[in-house]
C-alpha positions as CSV (number, residue, x, y, z in Angstrom):
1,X,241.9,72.9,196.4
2,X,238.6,74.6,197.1
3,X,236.9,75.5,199.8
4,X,234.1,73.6,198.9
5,X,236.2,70.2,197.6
6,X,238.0,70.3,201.1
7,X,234.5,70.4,203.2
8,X,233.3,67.7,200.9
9,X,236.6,65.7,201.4
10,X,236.2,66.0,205.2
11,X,232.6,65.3,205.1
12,X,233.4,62.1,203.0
13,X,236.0,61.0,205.5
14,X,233.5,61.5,208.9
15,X,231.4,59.1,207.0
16,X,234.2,56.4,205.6
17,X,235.2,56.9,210.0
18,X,231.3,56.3,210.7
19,X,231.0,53.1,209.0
20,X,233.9,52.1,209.8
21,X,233.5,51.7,213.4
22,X,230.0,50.5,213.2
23,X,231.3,47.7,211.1
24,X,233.7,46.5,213.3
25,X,231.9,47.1,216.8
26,X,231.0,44.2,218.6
27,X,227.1,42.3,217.8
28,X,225.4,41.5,221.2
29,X,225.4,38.0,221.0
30,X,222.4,35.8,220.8
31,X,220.9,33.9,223.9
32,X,221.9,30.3,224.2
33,X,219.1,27.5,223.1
34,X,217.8,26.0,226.3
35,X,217.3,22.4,226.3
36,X,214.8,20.2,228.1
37,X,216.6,17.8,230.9
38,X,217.4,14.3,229.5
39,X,215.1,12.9,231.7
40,X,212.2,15.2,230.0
41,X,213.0,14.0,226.1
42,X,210.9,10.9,225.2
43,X,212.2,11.2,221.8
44,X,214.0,13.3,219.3
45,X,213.5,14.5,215.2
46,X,216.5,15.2,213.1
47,X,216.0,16.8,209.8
48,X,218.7,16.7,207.5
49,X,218.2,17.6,203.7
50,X,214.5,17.3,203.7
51,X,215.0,13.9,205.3
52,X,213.5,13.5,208.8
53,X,214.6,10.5,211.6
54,X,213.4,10.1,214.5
55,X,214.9,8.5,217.6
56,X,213.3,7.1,221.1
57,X,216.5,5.8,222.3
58,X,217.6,6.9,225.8
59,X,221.1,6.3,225.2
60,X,221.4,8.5,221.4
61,X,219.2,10.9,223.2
62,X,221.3,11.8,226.0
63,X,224.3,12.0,223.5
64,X,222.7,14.1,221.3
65,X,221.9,16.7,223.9
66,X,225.3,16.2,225.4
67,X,226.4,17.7,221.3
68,X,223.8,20.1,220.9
69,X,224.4,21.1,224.7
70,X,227.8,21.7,225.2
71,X,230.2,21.3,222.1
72,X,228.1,22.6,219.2
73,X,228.6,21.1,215.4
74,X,230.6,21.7,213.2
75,X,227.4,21.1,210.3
76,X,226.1,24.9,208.8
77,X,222.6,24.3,211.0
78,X,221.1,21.7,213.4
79,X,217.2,21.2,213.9
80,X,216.3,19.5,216.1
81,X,212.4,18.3,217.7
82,X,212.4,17.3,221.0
83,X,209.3,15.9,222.7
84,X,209.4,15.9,226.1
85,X,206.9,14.7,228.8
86,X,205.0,17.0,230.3
């Protein structure tokens, strides 16, 4: 093998080494969503493909914000609107 082939083989290697631990180094993870206190949400808009509802009830409210707030979904994205007063 070459002087040249073995520099290039090296080379090669440094870089497979490089992306390799950039790859699997840990992401900062992204800050929380910070929701308004139940008492502040007069009422909340759900959109779910393309098809919007919106809810004033105190009692769905606060158990959607208990979801969203504390034990996530399991659905590939949540929006939400809240209105709050204020």
């Amino acid at each position: 093998m070459s002087h040249r082939l073995k520099k290039g083989f090296i080379e090669m290697m440094w870089m497979v080494c490089a992306a390799v631990i950039s790859a699997c180094s840990p992401s900062p993870a992204a800050e929380p969503a910070v929701l308004p206190p139940e008492e502040q949400v007069r009422t909340v808009s759900v959109e779910r493909d393309g098809v919007a509802s919106d809810c004033g009830n105190r009692e769905q409210i606060g158990e959607l914000l208990s979801i969203l707030g504390g034990h996530g979904t399991n659905e590939p994205a949540v929006h939400a609107g809240f209105s709050s007063v204020g």
